[in-house]
C-alpha positions as CSV (number, residue, x, y, z in Angstrom):
1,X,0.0,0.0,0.0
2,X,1.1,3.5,-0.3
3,X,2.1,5.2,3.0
4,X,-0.6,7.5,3.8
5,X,2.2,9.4,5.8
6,X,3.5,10.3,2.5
7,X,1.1,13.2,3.5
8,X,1.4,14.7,6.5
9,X,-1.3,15.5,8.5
10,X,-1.1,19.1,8.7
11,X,-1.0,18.9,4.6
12,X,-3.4,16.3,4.5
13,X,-5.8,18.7,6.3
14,X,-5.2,22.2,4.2
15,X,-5.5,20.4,0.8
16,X,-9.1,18.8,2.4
17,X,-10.3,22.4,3.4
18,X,-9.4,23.7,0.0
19,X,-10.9,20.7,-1.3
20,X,-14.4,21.2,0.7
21,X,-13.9,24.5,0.6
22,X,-14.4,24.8,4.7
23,X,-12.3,25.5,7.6
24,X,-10.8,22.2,9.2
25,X,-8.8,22.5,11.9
26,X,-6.0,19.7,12.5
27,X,-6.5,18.0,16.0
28,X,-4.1,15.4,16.2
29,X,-3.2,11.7,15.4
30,X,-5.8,9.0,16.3
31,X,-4.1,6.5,19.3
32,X,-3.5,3.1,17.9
33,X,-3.5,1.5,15.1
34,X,-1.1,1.0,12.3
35,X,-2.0,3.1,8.9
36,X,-3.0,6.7,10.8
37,X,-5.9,8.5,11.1
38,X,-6.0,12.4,12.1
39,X,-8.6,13.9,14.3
40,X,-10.0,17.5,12.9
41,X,-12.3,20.1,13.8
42,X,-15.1,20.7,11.7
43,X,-16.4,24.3,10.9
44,X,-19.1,23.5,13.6
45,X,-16.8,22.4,16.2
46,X,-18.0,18.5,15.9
47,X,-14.3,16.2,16.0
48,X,-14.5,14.3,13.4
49,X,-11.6,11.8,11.7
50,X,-9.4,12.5,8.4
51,X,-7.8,9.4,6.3
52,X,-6.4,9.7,3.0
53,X,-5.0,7.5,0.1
54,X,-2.9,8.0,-2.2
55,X,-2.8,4.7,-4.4
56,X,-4.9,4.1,-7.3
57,X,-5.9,0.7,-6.3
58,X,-6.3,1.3,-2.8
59,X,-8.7,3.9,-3.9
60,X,-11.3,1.5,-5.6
61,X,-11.0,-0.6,-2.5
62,X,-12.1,2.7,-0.5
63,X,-14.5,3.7,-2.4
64,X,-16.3,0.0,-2.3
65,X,-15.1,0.2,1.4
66,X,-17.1,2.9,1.8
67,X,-20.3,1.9,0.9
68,X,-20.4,-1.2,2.1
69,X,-19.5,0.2,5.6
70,X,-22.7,2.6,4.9
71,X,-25.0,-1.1,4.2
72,X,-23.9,-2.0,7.5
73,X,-24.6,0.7,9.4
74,X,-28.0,1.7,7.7
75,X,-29.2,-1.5,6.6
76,X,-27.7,-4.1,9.6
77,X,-27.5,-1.8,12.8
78,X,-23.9,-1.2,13.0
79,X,-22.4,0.8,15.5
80,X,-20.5,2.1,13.0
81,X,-19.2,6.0,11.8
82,X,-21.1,7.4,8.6
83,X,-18.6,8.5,6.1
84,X,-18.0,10.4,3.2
85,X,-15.7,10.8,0.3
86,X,-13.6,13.6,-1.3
87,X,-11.9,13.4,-4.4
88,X,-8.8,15.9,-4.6
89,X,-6.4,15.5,-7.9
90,X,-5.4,12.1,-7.3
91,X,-5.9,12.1,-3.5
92,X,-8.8,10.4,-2.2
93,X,-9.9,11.4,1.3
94,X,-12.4,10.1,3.6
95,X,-13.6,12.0,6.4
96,X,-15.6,10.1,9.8
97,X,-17.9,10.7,12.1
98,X,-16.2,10.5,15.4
99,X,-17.0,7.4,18.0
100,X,-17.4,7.7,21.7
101,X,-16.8,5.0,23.6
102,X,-13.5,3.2,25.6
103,X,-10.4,1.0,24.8
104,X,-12.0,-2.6,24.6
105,X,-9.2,-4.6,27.1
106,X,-11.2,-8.2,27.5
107,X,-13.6,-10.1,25.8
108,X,-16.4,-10.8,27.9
109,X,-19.5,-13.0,27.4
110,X,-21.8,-9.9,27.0
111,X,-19.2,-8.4,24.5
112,X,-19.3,-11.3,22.4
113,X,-22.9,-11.6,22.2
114,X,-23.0,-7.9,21.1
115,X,-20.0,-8.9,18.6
116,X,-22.6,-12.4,17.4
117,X,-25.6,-10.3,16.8
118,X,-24.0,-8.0,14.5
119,X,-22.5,-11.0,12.4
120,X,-26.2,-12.3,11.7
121,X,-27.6,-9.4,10.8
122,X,-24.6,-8.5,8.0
123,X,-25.1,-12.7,6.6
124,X,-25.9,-12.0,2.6
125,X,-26.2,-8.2,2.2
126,X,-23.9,-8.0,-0.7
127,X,-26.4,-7.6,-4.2
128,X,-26.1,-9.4,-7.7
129,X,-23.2,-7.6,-10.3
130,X,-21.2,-6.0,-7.3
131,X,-17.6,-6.4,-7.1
132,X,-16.8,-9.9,-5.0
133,X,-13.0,-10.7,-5.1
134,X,-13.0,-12.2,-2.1
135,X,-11.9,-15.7,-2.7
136,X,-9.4,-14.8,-5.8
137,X,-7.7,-12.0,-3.5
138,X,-7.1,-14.5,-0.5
139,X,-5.6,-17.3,-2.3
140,X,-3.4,-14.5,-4.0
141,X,-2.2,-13.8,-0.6
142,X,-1.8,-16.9,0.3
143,X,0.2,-18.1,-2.4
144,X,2.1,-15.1,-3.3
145,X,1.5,-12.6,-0.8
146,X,-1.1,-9.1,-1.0
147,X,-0.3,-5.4,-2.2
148,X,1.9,-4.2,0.8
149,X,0.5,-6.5,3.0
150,X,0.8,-10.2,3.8
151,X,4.6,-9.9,2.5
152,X,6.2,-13.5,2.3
153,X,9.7,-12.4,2.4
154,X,9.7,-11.4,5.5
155,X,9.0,-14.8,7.1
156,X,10.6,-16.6,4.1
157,X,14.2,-14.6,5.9
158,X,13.5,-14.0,9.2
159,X,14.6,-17.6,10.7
160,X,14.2,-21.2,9.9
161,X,10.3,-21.2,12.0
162,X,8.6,-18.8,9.5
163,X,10.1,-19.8,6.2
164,X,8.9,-23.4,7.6
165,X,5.2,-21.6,8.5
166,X,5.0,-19.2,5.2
167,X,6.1,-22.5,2.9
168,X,3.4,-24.3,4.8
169,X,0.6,-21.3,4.2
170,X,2.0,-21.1,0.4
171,X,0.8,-25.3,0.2
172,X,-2.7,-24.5,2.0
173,X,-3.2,-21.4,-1.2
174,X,-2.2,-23.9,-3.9
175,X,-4.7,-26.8,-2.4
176,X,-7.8,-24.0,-2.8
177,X,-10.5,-23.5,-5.3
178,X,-12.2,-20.3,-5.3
179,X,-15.8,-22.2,-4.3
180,X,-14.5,-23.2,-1.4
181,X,-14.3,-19.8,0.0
182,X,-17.3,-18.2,-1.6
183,X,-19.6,-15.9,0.7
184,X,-21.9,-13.0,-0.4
185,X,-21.7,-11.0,3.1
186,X,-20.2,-7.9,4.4
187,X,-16.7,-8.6,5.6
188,X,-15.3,-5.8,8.2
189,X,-11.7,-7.8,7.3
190,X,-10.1,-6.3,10.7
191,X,-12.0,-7.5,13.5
192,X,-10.0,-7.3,16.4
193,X,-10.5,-5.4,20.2
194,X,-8.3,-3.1,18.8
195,X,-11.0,-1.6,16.3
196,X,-13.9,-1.8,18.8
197,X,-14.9,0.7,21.6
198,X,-17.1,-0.2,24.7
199,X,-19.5,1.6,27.3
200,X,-19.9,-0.1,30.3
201,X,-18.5,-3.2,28.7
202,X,-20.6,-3.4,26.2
203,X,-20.1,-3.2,22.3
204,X,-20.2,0.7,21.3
205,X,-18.8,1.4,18.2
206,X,-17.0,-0.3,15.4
207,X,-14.1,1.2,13.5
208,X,-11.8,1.1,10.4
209,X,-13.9,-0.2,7.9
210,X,-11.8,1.3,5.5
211,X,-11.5,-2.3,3.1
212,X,-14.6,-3.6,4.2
213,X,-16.0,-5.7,1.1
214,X,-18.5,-8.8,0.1
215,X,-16.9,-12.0,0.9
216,X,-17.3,-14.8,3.7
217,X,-18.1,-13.0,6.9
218,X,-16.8,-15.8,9.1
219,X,-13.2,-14.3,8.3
220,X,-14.0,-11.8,11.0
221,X,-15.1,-14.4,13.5
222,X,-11.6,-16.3,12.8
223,X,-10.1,-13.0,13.4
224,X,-11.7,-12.5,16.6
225,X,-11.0,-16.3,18.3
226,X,-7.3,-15.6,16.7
227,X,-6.7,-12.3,18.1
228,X,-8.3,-13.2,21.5
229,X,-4.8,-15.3,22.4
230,X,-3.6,-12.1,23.2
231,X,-6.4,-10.3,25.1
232,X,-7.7,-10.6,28.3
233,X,-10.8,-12.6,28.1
234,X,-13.7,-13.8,31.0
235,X,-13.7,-17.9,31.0
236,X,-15.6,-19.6,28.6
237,X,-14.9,-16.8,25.9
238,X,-12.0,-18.0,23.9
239,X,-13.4,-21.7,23.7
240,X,-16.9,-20.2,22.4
241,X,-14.8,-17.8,19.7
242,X,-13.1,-20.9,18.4
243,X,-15.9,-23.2,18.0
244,X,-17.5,-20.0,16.1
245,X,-14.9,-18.9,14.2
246,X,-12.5,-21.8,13.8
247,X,-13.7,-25.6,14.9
248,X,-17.4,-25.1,13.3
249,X,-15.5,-24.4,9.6
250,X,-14.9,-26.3,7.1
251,X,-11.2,-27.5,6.5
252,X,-10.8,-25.7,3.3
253,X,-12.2,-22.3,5.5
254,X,-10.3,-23.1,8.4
255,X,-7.2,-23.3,7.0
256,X,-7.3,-20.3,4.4
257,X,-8.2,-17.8,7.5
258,X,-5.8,-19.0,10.0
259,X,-2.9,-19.0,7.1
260,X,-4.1,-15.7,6.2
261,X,-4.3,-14.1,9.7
262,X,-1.0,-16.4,11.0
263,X,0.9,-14.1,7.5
264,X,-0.1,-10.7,8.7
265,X,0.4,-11.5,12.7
266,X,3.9,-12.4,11.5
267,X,4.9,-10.2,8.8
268,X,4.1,-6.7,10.0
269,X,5.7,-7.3,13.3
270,X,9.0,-9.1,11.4
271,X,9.2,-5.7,9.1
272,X,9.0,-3.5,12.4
273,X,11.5,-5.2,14.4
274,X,8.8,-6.5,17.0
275,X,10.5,-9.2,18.3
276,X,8.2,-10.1,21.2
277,X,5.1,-10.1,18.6
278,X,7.2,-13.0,16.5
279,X,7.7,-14.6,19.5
280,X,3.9,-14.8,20.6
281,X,3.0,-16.3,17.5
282,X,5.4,-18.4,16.2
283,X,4.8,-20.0,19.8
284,X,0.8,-20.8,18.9
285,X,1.5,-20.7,14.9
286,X,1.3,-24.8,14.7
287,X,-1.5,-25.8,17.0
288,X,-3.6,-22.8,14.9
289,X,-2.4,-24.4,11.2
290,X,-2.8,-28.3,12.7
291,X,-6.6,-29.6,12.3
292,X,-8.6,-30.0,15.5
């Protein structure tokens, strides 16, 4: 992907007033997270949030992103900021509504029945003749790697344990067929406690839908029961995430998700010097890749 930080934020928020012809006032950089976002001040005072992207690829993504993120909060109930897009020679921006709501720390059984409702209600929203890549883009990943993301390289030199792990995902891509991944839901494709905000420990917003698209929602339940190894959960939680979002799969499923989420817990962390982060995973890499 292009580095959004190719534009820095006070930039990024001139050229958008000129663009909207309003005054925006720059707040500062959004906590957390690992592309950016940049808090503003709208002309009425309300904060709202700033991204921007630069690539021409990327940009379709958005743009798809974008209203599929408005299906799910209009159409499915999402907690979820509207949005809006501006198109500034060759820069696409995408301003939020700003969510209240707290740092999400553990995974409790109330959270996760918040987190289950909203993955019913976003089953089959996607319509005929609109743009489903889904299963073609994963097993590209897979096999090859993504567009900035899901690198191989990086485990392929890191140490003897990933090239081992990325050589194993690489034989799980080859063994697919796009039908075996097929879905015609709204994926959020980031899932984690790290895009969620609570009130009183309960589900209050969801953010970063910035690549949300049609595919097989369960991704985002894999996501979740993956992700929860390294958050703080109430007992009983991880067990009923993994029967939802791993064990209840079929293999083909099961193995594409994991292989895909086990590449990006792995590769980002490698590239940025993480070494703890490597660590964690490599250490729970094979019982996630091994059938139950």
């Amino acid at each position: 992907m292009t580095d959004p930080a190719a534009l820095t934020p006070p930039e990024a928020v001139r050229r958008f007033a000129v663009a909207v012809d309003q005054q925006y006032r720059l707040i500062g950089p959004m906590t957390g997270g690992e592309t950016g976002a940049t808090a503003v001040a709208a002309p009425d005072g309300r904060k709202q949030v700033l991204k921007w992207e630069l690539d021409s690829e990327n940009q379709i993504r958005r743009r798809e992103g974008v209203i599929l993120a408005e299906r799910l909060r209009a159409e499915a109930g999402w907690p979820a900021p509207a949005q809006r897009v501006v198109d500034d020679d060759g820069c696409l921006f995408v301003v939020q509504e700003f969510m209240a709501g707290g740092e999400v720390t553990e995974f409790t059984h109330g959270f996760v029945d918040d987190l289950l409702a909203l993955h019913e209600r976003r089953l089959g929203l996607g319509r005929p003749g609109e743009p489903n890549r889904w299963a073609d883009d994963l097993i590209e990943a897979l096999v090859h790697g993504g567009n900035g993301y899901c690198l191989h390289e990086p485990l392929r030199t890191h140490d003897h344990r990933t090239r081992r792990i990325v050589e194993w995902i690489e034989e799980i891509g080859r063994s697919l067929r796009p039908t075996d991944l097929a879905g015609a839901d709204i994926v959020h494709g980031d899932l984690h406690a790290g895009n969620l905000l609570q009130v009183g420990g309960r589900l209050a917003a969801v953010l970063d839908l910035d690549y949300t698209r049609l595919g097989d929602a369960a991704f985002d339940l894999t996501m979740l029961a993956v992700t929860s190894l390294g958050l703080a959960v109430e007992r009983g939680v991880r067990s009923r995430l993994f029967e939802a979002g791993v064990h209840s799969l079929s293999e083909p499923r099961r193995s594409a998700y994991v292989g895909n989420l086990l590449l990006r817990c792995l590769d980002w962390p490698i590239r940025k010097g993480r070494t703890d982060e490597v660590e964690f995973w490599l250490t729970h890499a094979d019982r996630l890749l091994t059938p139950r």
